[in-house]
C-alpha positions in Angstrom: -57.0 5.4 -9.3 -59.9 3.2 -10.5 -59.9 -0.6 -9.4 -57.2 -2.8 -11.2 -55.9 0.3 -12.6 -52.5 0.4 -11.3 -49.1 -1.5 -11.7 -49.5 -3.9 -9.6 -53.0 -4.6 -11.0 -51.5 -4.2 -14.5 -48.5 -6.4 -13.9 -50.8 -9.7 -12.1 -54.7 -9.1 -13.2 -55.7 -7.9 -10.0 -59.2 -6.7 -10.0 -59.4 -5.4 -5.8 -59.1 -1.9 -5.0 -56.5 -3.1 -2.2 -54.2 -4.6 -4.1 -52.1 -2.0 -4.7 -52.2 -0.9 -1.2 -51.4 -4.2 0.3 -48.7 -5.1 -2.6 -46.6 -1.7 -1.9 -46.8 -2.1 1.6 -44.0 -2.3 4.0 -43.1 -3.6 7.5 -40.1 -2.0 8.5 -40.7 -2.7 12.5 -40.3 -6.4 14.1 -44.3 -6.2 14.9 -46.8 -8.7 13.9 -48.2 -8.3 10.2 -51.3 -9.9 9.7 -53.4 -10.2 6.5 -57.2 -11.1 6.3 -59.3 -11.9 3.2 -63.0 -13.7 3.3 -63.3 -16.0 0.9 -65.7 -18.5 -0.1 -64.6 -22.1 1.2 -62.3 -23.8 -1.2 -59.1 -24.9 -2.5 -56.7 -22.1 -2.7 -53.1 -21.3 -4.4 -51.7 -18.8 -2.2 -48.8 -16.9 -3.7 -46.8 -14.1 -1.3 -44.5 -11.9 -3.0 -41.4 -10.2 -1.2 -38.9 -7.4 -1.5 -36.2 -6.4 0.2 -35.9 -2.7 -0.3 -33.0 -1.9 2.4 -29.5 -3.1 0.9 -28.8 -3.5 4.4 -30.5 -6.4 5.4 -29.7 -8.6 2.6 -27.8 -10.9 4.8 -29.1 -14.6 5.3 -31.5 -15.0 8.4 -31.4 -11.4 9.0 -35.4 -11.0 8.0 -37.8 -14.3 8.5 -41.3 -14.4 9.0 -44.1 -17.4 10.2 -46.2 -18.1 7.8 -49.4 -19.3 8.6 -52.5 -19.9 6.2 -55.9 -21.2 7.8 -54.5 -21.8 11.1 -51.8 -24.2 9.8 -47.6 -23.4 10.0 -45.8 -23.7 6.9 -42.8 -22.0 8.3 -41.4 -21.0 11.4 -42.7 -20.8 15.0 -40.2 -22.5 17.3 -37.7 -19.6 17.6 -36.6 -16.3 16.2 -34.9 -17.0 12.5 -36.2 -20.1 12.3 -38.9 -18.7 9.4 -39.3 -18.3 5.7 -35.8 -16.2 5.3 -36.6 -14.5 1.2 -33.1 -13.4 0.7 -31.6 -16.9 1.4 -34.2 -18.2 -0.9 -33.6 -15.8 -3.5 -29.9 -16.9 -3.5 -31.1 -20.5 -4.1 
């Protein structure tokens, strides 16, 4: 469809033409996911958005990622399940 013209872009104002892509995207492997964007230089509000899809794996520490924004840790990297865990946050 045209840019911004889908429900992702309907539902958060999203004008890029890879938003819906990236947004309905899943990882269903334990590989590496990596996102890129260039942007100008600045201060940023970075918002990530999750969904558990698989019934499944709504345990606690069952799925946790790193997350790592301009070369700085926010969570994780010492060990596996030591991440961002979204279903135990989700329960909070």
């Amino acid at each position: 469809g045209a840019v911004g013209s889908g429900p992702i872009s309907a539902a958060f104002g999203c004008t890029s033409a890879d938003t819906e892509t990236v947004i309905g995207s899943e990882n269903s492997t334990n590989s590496v996911v990596s996102r890129s964007y260039p942007i100008p230089n600045g201060t940023y509000l970075v918002n990530l958005f999750f969904a558990e899809t698989n019934a499944a794996a709504c345990v606690v520490g069952n799925r946790t990622v790193d997350i790592t924004v301009e070369g700085t840790l926010y969570y994780g990297g010492s060990g596996s399940g030591d991440g961002f865990d979204q279903y135990a946050v989700s329960l909070a």
